[in-house]
PDB file of N, CA, C and O in Angstrom:
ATOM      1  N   UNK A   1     -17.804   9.089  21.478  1.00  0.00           N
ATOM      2  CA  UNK A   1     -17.556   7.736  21.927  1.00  0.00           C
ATOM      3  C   UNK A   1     -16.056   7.498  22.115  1.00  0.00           C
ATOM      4  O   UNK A   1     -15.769   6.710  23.016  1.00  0.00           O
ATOM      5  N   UNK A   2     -14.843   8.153  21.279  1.00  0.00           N
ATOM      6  CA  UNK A   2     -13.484   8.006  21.300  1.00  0.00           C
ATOM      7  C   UNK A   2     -13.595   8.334  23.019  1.00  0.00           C
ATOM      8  O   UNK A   2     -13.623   7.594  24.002  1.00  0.00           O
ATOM      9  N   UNK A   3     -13.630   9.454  22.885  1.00  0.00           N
ATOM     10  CA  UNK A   3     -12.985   9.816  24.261  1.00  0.00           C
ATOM     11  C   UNK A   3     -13.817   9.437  25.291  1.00  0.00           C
ATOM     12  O   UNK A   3     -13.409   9.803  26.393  1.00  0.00           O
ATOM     13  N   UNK A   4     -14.724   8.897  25.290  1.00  0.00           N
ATOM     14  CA  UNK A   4     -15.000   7.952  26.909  1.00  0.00           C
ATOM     15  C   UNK A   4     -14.257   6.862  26.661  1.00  0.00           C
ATOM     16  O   UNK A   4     -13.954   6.322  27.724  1.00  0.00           O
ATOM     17  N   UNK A   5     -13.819   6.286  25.694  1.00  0.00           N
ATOM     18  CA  UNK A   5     -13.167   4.982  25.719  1.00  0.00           C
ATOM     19  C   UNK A   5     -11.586   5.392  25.923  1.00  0.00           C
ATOM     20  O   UNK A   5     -10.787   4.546  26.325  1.00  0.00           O
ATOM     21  N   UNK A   6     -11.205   6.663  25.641  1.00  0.00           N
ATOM     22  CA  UNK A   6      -9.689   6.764  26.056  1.00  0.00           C
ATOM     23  C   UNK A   6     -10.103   7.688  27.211  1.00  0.00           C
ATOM     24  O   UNK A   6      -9.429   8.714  27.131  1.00  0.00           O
ATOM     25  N   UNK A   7     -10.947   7.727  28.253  1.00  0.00           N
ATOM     26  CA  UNK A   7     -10.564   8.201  29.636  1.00  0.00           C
ATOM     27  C   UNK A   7     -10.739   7.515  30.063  1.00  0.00           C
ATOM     28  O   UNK A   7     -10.478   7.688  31.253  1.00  0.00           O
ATOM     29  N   UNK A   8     -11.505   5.575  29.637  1.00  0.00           N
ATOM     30  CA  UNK A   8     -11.387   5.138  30.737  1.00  0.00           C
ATOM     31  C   UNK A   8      -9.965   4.039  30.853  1.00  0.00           C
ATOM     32  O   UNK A   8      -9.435   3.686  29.800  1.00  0.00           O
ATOM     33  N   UNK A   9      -9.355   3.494  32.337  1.00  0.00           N
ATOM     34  CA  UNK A   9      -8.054   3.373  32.568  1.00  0.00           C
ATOM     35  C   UNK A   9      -7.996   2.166  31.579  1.00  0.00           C
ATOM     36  O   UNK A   9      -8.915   1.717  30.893  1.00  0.00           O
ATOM     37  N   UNK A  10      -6.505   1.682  31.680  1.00  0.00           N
ATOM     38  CA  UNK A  10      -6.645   0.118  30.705  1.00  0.00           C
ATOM     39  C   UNK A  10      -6.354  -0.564  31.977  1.00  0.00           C
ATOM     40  O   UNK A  10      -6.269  -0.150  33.133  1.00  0.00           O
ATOM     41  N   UNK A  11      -6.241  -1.575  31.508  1.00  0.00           N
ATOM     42  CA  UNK A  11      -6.532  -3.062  32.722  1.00  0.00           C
ATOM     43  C   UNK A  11      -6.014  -4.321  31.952  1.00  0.00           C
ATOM     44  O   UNK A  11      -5.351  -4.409  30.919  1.00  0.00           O
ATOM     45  N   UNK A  12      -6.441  -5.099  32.645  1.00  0.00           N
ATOM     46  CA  UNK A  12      -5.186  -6.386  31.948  1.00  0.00           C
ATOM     47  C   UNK A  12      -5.705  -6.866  31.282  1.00  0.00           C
ATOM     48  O   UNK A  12      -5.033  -7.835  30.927  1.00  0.00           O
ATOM     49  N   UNK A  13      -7.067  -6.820  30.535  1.00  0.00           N
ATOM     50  CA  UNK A  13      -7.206  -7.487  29.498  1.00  0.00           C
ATOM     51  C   UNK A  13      -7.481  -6.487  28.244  1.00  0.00           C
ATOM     52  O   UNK A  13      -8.303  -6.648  27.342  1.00  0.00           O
ATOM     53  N   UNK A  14      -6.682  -5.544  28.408  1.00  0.00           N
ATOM     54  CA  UNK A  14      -6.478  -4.302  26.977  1.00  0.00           C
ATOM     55  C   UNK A  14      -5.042  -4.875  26.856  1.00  0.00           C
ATOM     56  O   UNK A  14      -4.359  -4.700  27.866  1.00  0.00           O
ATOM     57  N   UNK A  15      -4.436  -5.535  25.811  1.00  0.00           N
ATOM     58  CA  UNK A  15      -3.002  -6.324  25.475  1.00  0.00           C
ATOM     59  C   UNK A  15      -2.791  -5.284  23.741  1.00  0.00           C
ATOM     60  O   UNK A  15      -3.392  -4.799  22.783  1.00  0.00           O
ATOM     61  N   UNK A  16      -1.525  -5.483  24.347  1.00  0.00           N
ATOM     62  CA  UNK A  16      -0.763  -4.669  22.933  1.00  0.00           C
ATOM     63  C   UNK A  16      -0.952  -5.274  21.655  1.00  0.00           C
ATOM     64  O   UNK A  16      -0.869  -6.486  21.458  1.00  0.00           O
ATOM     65  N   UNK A  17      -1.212  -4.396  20.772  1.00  0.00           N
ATOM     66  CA  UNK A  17      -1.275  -4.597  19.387  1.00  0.00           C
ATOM     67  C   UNK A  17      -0.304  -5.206  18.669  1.00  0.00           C
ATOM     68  O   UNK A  17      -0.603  -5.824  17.647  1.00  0.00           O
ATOM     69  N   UNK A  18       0.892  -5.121  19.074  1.00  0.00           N
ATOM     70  CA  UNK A  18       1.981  -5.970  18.699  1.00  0.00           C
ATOM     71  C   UNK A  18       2.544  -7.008  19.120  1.00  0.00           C
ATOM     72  O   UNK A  18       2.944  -8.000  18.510  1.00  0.00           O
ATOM     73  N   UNK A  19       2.571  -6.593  20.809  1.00  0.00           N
ATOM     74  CA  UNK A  19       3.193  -8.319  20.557  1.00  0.00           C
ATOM     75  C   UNK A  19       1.959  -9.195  21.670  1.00  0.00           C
ATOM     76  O   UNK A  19       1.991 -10.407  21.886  1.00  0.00           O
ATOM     77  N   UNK A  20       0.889  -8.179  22.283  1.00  0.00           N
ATOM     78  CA  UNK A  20      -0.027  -9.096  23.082  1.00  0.00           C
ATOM     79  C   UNK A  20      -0.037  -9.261  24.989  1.00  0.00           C
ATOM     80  O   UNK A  20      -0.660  -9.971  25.779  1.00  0.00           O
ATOM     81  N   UNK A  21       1.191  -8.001  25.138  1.00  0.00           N
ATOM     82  CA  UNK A  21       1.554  -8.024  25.927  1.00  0.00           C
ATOM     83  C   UNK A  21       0.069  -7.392  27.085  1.00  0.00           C
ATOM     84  O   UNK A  21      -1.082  -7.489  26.657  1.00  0.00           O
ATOM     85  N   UNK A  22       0.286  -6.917  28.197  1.00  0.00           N
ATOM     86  CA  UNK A  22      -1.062  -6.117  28.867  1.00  0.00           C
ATOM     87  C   UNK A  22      -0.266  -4.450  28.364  1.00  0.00           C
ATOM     88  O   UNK A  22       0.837  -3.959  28.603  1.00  0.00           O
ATOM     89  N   UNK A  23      -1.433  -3.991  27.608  1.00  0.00           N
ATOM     90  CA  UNK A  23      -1.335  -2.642  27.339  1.00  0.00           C
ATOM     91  C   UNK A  23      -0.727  -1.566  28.404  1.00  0.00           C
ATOM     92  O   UNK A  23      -1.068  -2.026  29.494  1.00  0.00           O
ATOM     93  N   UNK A  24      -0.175  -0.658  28.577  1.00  0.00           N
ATOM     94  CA  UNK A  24      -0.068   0.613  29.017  1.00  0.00           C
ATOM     95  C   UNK A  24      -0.103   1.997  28.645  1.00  0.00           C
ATOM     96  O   UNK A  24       0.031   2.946  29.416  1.00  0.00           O
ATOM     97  N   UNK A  25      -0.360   2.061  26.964  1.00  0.00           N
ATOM     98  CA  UNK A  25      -0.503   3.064  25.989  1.00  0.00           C
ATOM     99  C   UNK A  25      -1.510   2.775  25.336  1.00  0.00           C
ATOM    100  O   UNK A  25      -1.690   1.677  24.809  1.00  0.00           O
ATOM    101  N   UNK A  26      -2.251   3.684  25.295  1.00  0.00           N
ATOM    102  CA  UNK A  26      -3.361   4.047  24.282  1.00  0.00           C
ATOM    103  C   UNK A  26      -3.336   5.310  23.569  1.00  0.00           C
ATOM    104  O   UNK A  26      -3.329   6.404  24.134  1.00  0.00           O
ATOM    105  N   UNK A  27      -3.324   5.118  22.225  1.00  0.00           N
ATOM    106  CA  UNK A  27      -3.219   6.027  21.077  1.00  0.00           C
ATOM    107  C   UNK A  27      -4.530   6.595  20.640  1.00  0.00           C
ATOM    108  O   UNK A  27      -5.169   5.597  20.306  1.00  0.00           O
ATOM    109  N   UNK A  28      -5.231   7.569  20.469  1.00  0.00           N
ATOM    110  CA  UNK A  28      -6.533   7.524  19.735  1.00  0.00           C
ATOM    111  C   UNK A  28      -5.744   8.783  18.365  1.00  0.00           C
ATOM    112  O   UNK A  28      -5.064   9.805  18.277  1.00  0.00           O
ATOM    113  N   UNK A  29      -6.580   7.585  17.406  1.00  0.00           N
ATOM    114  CA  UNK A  29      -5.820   8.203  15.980  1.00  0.00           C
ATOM    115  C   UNK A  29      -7.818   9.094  15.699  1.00  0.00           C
ATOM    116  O   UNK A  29      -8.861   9.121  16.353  1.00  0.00           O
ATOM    117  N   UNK A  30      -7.256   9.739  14.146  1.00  0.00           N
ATOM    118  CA  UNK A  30      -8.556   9.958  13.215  1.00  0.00           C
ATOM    119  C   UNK A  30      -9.595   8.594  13.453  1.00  0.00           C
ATOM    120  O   UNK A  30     -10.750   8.486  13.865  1.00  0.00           O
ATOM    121  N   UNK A  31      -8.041   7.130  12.730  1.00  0.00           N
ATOM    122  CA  UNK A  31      -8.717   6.320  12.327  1.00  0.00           C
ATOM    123  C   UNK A  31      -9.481   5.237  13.358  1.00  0.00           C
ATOM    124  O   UNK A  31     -10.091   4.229  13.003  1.00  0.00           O
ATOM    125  N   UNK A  32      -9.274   5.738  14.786  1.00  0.00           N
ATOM    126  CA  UNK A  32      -9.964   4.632  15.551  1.00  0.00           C
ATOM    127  C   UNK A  32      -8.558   4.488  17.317  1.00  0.00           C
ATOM    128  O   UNK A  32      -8.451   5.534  17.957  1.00  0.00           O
ATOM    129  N   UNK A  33      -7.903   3.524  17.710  1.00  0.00           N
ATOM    130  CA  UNK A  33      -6.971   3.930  18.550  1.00  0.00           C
ATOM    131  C   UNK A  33      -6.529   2.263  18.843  1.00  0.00           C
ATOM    132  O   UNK A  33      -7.246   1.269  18.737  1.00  0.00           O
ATOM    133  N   UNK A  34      -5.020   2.361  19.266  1.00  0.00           N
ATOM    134  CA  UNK A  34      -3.704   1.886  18.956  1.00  0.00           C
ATOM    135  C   UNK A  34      -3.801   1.316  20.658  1.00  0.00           C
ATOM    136  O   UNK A  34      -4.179   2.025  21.591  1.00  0.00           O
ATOM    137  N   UNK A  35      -3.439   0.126  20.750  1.00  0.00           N
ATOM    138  CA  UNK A  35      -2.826  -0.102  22.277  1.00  0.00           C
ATOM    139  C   UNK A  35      -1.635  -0.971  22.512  1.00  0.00           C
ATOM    140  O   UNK A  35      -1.584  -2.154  22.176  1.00  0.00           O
ATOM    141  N   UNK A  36      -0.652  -0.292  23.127  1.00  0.00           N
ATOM    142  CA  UNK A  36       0.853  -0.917  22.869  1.00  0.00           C
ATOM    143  C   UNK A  36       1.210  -1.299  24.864  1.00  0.00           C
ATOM    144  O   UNK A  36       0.554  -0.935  25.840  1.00  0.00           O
ATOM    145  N   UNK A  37       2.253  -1.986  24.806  1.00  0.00           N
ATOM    146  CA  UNK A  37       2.726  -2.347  25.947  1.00  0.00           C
ATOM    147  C   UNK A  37       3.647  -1.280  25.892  1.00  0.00           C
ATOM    148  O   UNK A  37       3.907  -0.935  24.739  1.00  0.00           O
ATOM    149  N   UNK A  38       4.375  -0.483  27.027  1.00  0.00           N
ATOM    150  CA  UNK A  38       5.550   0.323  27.461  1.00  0.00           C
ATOM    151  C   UNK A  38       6.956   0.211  26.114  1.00  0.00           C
ATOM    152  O   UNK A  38       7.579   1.219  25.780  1.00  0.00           O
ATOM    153  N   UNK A  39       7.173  -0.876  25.640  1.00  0.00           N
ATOM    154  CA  UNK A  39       8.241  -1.174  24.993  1.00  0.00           C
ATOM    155  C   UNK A  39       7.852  -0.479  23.431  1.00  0.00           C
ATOM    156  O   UNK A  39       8.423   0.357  22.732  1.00  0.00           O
ATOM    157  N   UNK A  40       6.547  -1.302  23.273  1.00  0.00           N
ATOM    158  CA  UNK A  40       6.061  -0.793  21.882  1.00  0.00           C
ATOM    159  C   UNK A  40       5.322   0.468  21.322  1.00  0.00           C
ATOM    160  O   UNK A  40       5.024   0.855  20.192  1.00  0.00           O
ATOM    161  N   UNK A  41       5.148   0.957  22.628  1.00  0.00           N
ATOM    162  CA  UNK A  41       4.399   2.585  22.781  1.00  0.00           C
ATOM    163  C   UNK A  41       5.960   3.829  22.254  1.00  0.00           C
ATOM    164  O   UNK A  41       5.979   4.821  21.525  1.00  0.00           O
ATOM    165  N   UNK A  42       6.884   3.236  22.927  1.00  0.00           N
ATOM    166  CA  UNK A  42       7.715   4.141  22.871  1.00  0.00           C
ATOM    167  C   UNK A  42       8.798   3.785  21.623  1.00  0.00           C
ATOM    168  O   UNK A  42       9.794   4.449  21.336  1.00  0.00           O
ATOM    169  N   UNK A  43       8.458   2.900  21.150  1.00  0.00           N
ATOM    170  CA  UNK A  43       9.251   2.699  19.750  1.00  0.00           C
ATOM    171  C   UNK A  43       8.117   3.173  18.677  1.00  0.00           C
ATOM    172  O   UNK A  43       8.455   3.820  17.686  1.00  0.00           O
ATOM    173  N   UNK A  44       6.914   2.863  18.892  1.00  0.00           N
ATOM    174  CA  UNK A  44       6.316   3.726  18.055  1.00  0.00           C
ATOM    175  C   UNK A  44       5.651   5.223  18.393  1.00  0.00           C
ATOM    176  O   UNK A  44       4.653   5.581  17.766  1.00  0.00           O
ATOM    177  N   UNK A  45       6.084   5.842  19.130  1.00  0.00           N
ATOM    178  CA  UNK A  45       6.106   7.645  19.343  1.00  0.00           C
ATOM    179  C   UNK A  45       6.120   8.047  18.814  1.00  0.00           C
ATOM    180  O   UNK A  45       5.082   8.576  18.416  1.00  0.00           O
ATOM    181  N   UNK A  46       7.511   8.282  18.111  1.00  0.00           N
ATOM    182  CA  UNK A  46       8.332   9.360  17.397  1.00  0.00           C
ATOM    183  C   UNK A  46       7.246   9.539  16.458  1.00  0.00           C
ATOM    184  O   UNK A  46       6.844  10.697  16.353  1.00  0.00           O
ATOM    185  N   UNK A  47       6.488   8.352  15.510  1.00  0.00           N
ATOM    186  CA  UNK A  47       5.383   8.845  14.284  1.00  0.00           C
ATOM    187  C   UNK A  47       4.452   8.856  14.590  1.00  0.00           C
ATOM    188  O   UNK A  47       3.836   9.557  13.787  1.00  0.00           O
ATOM    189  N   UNK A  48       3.564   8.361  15.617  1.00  0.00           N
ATOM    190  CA  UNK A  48       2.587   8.114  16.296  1.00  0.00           C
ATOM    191  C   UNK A  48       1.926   9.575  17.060  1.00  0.00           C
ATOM    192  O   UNK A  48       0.820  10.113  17.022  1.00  0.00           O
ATOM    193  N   UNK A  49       3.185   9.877  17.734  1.00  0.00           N
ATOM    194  CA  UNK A  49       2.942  11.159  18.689  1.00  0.00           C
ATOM    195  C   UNK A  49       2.120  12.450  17.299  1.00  0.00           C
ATOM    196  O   UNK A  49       0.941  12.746  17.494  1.00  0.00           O
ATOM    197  N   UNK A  50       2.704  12.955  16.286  1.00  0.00           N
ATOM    198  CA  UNK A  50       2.849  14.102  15.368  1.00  0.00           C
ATOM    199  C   UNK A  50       0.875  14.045  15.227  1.00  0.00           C
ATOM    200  O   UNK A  50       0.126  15.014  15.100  1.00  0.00           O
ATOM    201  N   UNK A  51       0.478  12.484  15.314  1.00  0.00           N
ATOM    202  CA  UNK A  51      -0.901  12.193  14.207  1.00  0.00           C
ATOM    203  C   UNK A  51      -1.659  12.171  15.489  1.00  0.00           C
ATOM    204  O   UNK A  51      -2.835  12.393  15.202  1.00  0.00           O
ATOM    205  N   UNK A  52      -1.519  12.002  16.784  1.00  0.00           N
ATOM    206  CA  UNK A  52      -2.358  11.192  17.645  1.00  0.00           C
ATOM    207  C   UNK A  52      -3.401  12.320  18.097  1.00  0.00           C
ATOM    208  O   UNK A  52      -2.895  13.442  18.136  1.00  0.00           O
ATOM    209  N   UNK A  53      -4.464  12.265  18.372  1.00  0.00           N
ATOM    210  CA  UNK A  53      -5.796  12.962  18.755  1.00  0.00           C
ATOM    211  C   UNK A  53      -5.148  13.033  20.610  1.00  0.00           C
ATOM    212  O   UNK A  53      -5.154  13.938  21.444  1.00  0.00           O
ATOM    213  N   UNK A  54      -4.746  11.872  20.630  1.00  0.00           N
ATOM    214  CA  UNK A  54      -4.547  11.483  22.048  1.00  0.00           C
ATOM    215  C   UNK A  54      -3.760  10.810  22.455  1.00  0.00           C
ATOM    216  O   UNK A  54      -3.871   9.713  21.909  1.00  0.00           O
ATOM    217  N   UNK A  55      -2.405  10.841  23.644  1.00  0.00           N
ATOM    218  CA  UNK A  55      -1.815   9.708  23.705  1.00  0.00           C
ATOM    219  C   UNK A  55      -2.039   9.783  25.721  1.00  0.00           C
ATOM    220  O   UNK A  55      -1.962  10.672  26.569  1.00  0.00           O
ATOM    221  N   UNK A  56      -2.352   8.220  25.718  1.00  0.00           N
ATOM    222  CA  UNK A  56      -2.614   8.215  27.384  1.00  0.00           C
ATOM    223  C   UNK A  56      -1.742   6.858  27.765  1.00  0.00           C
ATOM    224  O   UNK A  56      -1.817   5.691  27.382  1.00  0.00           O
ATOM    225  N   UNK A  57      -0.888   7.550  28.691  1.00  0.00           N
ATOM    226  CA  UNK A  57       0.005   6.723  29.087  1.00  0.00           C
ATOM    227  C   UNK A  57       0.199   6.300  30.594  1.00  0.00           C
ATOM    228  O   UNK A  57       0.474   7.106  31.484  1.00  0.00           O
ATOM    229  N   UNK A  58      -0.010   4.665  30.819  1.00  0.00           N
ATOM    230  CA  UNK A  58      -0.116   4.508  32.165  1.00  0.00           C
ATOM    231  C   UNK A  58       0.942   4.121  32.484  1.00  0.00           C
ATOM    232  O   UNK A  58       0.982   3.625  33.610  1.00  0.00           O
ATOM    233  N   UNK A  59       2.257   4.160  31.682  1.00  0.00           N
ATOM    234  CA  UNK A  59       3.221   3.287  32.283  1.00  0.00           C
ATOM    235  C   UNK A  59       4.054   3.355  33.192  1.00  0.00           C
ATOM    236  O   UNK A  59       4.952   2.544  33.416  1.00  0.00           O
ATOM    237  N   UNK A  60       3.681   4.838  34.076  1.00  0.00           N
ATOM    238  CA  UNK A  60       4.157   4.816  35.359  1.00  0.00           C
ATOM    239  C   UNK A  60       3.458   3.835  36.639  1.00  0.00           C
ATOM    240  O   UNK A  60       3.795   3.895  37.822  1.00  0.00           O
ATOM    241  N   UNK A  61       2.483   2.999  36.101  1.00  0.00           N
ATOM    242  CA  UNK A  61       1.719   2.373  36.900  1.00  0.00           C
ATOM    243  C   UNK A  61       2.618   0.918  36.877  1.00  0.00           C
ATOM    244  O   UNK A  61       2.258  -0.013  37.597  1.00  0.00           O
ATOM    245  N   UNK A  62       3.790   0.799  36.011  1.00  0.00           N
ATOM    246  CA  UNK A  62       4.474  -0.487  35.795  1.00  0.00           C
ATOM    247  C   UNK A  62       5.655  -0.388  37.278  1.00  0.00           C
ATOM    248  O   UNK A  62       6.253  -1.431  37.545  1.00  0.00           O
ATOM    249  N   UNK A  63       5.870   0.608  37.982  1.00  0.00           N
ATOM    250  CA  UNK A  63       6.821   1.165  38.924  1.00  0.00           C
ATOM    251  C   UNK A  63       6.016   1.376  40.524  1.00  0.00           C
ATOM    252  O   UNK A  63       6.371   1.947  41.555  1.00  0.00           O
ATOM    253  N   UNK A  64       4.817   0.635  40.145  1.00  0.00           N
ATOM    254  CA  UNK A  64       4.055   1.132  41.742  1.00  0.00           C
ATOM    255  C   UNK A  64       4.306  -0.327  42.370  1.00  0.00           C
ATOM    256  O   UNK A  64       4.436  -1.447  41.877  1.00  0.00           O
ATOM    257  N   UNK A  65       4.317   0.246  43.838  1.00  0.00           N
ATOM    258  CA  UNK A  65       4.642  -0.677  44.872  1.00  0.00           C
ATOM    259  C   UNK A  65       3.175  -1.400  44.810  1.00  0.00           C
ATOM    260  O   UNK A  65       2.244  -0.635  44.560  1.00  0.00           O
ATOM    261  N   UNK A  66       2.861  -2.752  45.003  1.00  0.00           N
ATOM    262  CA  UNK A  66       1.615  -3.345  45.445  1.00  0.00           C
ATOM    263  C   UNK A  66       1.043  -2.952  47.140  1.00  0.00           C
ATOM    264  O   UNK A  66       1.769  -2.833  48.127  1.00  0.00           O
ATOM    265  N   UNK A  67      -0.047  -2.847  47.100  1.00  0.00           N
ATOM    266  CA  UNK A  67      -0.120  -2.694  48.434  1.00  0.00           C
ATOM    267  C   UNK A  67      -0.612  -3.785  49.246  1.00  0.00           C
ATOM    268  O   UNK A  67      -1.537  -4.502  48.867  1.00  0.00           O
ATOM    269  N   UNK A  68       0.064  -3.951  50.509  1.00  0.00           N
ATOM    270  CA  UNK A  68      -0.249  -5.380  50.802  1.00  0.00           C
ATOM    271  C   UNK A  68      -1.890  -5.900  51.257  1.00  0.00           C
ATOM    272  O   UNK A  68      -2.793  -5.076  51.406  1.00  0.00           O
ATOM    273  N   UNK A  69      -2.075  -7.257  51.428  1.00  0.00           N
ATOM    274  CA  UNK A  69      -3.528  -7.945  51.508  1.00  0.00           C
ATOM    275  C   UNK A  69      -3.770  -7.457  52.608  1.00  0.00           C
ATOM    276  O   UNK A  69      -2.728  -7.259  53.233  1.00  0.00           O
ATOM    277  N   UNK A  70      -4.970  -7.069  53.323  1.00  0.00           N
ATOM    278  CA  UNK A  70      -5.413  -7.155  54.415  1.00  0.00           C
ATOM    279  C   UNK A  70      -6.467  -8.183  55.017  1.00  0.00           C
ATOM    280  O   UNK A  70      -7.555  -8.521  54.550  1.00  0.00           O
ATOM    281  N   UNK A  71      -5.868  -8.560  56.121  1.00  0.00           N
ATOM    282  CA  UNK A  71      -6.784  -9.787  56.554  1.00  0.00           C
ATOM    283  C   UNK A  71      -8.151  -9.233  56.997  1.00  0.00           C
ATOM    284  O   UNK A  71      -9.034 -10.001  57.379  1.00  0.00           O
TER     285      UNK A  71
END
């Protein structure tokens, strides 16, 4: 069950564990899994990374161009 829930993408209503922001990191620990915004993913790494089963990171998706509406 972990890992269908960390392959599938996050979206805007998966919000960070800390401050609530829209997620871009997902952690899957032993104990269950972690979802941080870009800021809080990477301040918590350094201890996070050593334990994590999994770390999936979308936050190159914070740098994509929108593509425009079509009528």
């Amino acid at each position: 069950m972990t890992t269908a829930l960390a392959a599938s993408p996050l979206n805007a209503i998966d919000r960070c564990d800390s401050c609530g922001a829209q997620a871009y990191i997902r952690v899957v620990l032993n104990e269950g899994e972690l979802l941080f915004c870009g800021h809080h993913g990477r301040r918590h790494e350094p201890k996070l990374r050593p334990i994590a089963l999994e770390w999936h990171d979308e936050t190159s998706r914070l740098h994509e161009k929108p593509e425009p509406a079509s009528d």
